[in-house]
N, C-alpha and C positions, 0 to 999 in steps of 0.2 A: 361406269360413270358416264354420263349423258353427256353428248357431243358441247358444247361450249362451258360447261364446269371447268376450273379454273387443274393445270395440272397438279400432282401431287409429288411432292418430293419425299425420296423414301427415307431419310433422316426424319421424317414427322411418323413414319410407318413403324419403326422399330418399340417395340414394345407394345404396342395399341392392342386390346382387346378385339377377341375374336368372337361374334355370336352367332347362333343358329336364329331363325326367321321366329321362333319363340319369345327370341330375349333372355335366352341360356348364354353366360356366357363358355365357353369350349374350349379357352387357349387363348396365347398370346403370340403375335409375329415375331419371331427372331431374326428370319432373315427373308431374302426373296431371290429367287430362282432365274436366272435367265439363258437363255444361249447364241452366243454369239452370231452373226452370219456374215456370208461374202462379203466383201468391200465394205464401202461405208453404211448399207443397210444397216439400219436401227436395229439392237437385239430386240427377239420379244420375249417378252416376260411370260414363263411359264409356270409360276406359282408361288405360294409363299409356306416358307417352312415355319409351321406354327408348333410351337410347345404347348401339349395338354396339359393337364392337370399332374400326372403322373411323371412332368419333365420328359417325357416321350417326346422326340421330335419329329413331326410327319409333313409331307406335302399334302398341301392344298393346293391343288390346279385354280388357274384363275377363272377356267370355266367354271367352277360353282361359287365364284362369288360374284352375288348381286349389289354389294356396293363397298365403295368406301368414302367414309365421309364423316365428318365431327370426331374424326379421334380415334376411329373404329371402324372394324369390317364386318360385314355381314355375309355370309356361306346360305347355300340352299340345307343346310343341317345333316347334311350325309358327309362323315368325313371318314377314310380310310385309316385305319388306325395300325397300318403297317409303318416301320419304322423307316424314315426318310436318308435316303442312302444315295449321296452325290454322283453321276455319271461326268466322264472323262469329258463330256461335251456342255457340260453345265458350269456355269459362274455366279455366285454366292454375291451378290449385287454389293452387303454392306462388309459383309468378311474379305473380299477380293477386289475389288473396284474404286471400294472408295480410299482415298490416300493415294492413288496411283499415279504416276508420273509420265504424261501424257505431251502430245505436242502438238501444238496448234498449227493446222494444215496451210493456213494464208500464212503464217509469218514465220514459223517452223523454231515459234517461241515454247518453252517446257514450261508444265505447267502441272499441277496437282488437283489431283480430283476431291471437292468437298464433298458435293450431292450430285446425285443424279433424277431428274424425274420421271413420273411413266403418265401412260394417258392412254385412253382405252380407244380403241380405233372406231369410226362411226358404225354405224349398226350392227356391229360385232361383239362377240365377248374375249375378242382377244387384245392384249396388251404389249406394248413396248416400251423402251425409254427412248425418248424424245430430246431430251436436254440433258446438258452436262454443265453444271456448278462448277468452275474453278478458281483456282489464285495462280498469277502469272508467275514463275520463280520456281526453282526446284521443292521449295517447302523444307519445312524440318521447323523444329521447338523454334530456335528462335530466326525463322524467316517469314514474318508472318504479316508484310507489311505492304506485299505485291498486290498490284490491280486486283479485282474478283469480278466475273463476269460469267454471264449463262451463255452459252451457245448450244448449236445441234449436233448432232450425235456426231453428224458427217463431215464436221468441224474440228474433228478432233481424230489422232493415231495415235497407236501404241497400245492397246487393252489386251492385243491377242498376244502379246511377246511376253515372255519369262522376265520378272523385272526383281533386282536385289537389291535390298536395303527396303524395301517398300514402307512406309511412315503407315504411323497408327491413330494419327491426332482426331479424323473426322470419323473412324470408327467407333473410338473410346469415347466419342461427344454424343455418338447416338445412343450409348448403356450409362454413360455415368451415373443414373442413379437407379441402378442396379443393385441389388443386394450384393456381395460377394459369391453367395453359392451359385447364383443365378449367372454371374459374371464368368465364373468359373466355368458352369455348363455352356456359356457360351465359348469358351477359349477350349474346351475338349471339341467340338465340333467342327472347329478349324483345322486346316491344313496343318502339318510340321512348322513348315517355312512362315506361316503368317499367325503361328501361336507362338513363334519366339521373336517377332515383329512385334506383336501385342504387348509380349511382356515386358518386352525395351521399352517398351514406350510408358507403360506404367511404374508410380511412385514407389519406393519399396515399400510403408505399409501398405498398399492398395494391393503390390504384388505380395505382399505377404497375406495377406486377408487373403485372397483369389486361393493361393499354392498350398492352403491350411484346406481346401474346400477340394480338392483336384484328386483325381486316384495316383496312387504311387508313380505309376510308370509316367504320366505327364508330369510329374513334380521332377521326379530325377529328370526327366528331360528337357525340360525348362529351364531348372539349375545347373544344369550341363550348358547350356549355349551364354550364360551370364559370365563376363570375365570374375574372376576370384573374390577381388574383391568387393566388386556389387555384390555377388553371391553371400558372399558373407555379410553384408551389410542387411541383405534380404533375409536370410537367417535370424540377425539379432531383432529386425523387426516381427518375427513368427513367436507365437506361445515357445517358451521352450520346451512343452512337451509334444510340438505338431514338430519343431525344430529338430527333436532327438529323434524323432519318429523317423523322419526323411533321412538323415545322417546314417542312419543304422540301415537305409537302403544303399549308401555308396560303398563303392569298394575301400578299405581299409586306409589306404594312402592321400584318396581322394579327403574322406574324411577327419583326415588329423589337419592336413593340409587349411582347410575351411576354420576347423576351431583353431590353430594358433592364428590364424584372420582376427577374426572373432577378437573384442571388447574383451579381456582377463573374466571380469566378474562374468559375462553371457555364458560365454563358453564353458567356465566352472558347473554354472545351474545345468549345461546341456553334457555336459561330463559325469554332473553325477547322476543322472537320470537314465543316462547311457548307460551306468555298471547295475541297473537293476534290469529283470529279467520283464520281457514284453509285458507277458499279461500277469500284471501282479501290481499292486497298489504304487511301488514305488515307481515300475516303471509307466504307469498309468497317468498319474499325477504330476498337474503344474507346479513349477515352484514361486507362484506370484498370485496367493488367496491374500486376501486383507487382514495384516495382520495388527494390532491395536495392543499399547500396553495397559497393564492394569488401570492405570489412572487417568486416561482417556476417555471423554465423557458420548454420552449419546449422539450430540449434535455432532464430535466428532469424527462418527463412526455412519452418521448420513452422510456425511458430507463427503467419506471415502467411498461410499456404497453410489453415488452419483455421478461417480469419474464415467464417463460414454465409454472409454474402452473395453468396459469393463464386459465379459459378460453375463448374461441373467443368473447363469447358474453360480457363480462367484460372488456375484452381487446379492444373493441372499443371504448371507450368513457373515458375522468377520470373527478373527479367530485370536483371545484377546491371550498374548505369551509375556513372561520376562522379557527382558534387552538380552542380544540383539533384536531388532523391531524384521530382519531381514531371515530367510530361510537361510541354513538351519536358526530356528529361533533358538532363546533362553528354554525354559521350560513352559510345555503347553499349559493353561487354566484351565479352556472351556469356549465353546460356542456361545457367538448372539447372535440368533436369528433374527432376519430381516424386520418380521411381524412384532417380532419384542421389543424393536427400536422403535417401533412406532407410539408402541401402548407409553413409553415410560418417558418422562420430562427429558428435555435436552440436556440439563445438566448432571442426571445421574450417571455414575462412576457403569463404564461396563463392566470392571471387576464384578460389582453387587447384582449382575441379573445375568452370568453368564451360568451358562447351560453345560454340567460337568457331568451328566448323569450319564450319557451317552460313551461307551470307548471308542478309543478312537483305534484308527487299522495300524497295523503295522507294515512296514514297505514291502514284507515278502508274504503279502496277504494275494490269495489268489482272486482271477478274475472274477469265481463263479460266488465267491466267498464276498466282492467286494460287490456283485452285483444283488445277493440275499441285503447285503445289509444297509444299502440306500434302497430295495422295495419293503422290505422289517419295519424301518424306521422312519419311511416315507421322505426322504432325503433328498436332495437335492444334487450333496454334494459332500464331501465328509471329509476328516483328517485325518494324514498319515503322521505319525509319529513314531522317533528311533526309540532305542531302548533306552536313552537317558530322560526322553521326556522332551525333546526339542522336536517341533515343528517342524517338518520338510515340508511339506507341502500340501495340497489337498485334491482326492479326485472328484472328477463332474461327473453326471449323470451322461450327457454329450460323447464326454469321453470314454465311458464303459459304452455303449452304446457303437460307435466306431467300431470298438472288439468283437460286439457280437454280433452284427450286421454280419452277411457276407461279404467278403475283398471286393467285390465288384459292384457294391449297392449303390455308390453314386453312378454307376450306368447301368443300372437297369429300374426300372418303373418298379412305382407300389403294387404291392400282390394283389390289390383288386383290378389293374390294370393290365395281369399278367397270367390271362385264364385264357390265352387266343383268341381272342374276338378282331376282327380284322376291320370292321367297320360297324358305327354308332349312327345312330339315329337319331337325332335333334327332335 
């Protein structure tokens, strides 16, 4: 960035596209790299940890980038494609820094970090941060009403000390809109101590969305630092089959403990899903598809198919049973798919267009069995039902998929991404 460009604050950096001098673009910044130095010297910034294509996270030294500006960075197109691994002498600018409780050297007032800026030094291509963003007051949810003021770097102590309790508010402002699974990659990246900082500080759906995307060992350890009964409240906000999924990693005590927590009715649907066997339809399968009774018309079977929580895989099909309207249902009809809601008037009955031709699984249907029969049938998603004919529930495509993935696939890259290539060429 050329000598009087205005500085960049890296709260505007988080997320921003990354391209090669082609107009490829390569990635996206997650975070940025710096390392501290003596006294009150400015850190310099020594690069930014960009996520490729493959959710690989890598450094990018600021030596090969030639700019950043409109929203975006631009790389000379050689990027190293080894995977980005933090040194003991390195600080993670928006994971570590920002939220920190700081104190103002002329008045020896505390103080919270919002942003910090950088700025590229003159005829150089090296970086540091310059200024620091904060609010006068210790901060927390609701302290949010203290002075805000920019100063320099050498204005400000405290970065290099061990600090607890550290606040998540200006880091979660720089992803909120984030996907979940994205969100998620970024809370496995983090430290122990500042990925149960994050999670405090997230809503329980939000934390529940996130801990459904997470590999096991961060879920159990996450849920492990939440007192009881947030845990359990974060619980009823999870599918109850990502819900049962997690519980069946805790030790035995832990987890009876959590369900009498737990909502009577929650805890029931994560009990019974609990007594079937992992990989097999029942223990596969949500117990919360769209279910519709006979007399229930098209319009309002859109208009359940539209709820946002819903998702795609659930949302294509609803499943029309006798009363109860609730799993276990009356006795199953038959499927209506998404695309047959559309063709037929608002007013006709789903009984008259449900789709009965199809059997449906039964709960001790195996994985490999349940996996033949959404690729057979081109499915989405399908029905379990017991031996009387009631509805438990239905498995997703999403979720056999989970199964057959390897244990560790949310951390490691797509297999075109995973043939050793150490570096690409733009």
């Amino acid at each position: 960035m050329a000598a009087g460009v205005p500085r960049v604050f890296v709260s505007h950096l988080a997320g921003v596209p990354v391209f090669d001098p082609n107009g490829d673009q390569v990635g996206r910044v997650r975070d940025l790299v710096a390392m501290l130095r003596v006294g009150s010297r400015p850190p310099r910034l020594l690069g930014l940890v960009v996520e490729v294509i493959s959710r690989r996270r890598i450094f990018l030294p600021m030596t090969r980038v030639t700019g950043v500006e409109s929203g975006q960075v631009i790389t000379t197109g050689v990027l190293n494609m080894r995977r980005f691994e933090q040194r003991p002498t390195e600080r993670l600018v928006l994971g570590e820094l920002l939220d920190r409780r700081v104190e103002l050297v002329e008045s020896g007032e505390v103080a919270t970090v919002l942003d910090v800026s950088i700025q590229q030094l003159p005829a150089r291509r090296e970086w540091e941060i310059d200024k620091v963003f904060v609010r006068k007051g210790k901060g927390g949810a609701l302290r949010r009403k203290g002075e805000t003021l920019t100063v320099e770097w050498s204005a400000v102590t405290g970065f290099s000390l061990e600090e607890h309790g550290q606040g998540a508010e200006s880091l979660l402002a720089t992803f909120e809109q984030l996907r979940a699974a994205d969100l998620a990659n970024v809370l496995h990246h983090l430290s122990p101590k500042r990925r149960a900082e994050v999670a405090a500080a997230l809503d329980d759906d939000r934390l529940a969305d996130v801990l459904e995307e997470l590999p096991d060992d961060d879920q159990v350890e996450i849920l492990g630092k939440l007192k009881q009964e947030r845990a359990a409240d974060v619980l009823e906000a999870m599918d109850p089959d990502d819900a049962a999924d997690l519980l069946s990693e805790l030790p035995e005590e832990d987890k009876e403990q959590l369900l009498a927590l737990m909502r009577p009715h929650e805890a029931a649907d994560v009990r019974r899903l609990l007594s079937y066997e992992e990989r097999t339809a029942g223990g596969l399968m949500t117990t919360e598809p769209i279910v519709l009774r006979p007399d229930a018309t098209v319009a309002d079977a859109l208009a359940r198919v539209r709820q946002r929580d819903l998702s795609p895989a659930l949302a294509a099909q609803v499943y029309v049973c006798r009363p109860p309207d609730e799993t276990p249902t009356g006795k199953y009809l038959g499927t209506v798919h998404f695309q047959r809601l559309l063709r037929d008037p608002p007013f006709t009955l789903v009984s008259s267009i449900v789709d009965n031709d199809l059997p449906p699984l039964a709960p001790d249907t195996s994985l490999p069995a349940v996996t033949s029969y959404l690729a057979a049938y081109n499915m989405v998603a399908a029905p379990v039902v017991d031996e009387s004919g009631a509805l438990l529930g239905a498995v997703t495509v999403d979720d056999v998929l989970d199964h057959l993935l390897p244990e560790d696939w949310r951390e490691t890259e797509f297999e075109a991404f995973s043939s050793g290539e150490e570096a690409v060429d733009g």
